[in-house]
N, C-alpha and C positions, 0 to 999 in steps of 0.2 A: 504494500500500500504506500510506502513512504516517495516510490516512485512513480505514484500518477500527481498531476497538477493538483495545488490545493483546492481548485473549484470543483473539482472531483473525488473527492475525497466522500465517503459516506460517512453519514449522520451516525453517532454514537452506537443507540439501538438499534441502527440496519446491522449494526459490524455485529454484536450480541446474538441478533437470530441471525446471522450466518455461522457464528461460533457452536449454537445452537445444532443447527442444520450439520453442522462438521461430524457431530459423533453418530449421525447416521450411514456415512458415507462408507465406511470399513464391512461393519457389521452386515448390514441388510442385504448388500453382495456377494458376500463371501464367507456364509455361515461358520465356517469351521475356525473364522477369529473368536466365537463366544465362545467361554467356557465347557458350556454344555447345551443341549436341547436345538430348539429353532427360534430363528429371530423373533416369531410371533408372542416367545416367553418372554422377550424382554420390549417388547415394544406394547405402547397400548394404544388405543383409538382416541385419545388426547392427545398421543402422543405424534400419531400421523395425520389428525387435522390441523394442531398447530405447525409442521412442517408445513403442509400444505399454503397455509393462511401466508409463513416467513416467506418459505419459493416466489409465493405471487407477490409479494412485498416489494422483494430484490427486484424481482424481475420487471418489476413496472419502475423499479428507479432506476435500472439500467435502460429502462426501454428511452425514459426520459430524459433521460441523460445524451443517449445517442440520438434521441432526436432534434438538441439543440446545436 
């Protein structure tokens, strides 16, 4: 991040749900990083509509971004 322009830079809580977002990225692909069982054990239905909710977030401030 330190290397995009400061006018690009995201808003504190964009960076938070994408940090968020981060500890889905291993697990949900590549079962055999958890412990034990399937991802469905450690994940819950809060826990993939707030993913959902953060995705659309970024992705509408990058849309806006690139469209200025």
């Amino acid at each position: 991040m330190a290397d995009l322009p400061k006018k690009a830079h995201p808003p504190k809580g964009l960076i938070e749900k994408a940090i968020y977002l981060d500890r889905f990225y291993i697990p949900t692909r590549y079962p055999n990083d958890l412990p034990s069982g399937a991802p469905m054990s450690y994940f819950t239905e809060r826990d993939a509509k707030e993913a959902i909710k953060y995705g659309g977030e970024i992705i509408r401030y990058c849309k806006d971004k690139i469209s200025k």
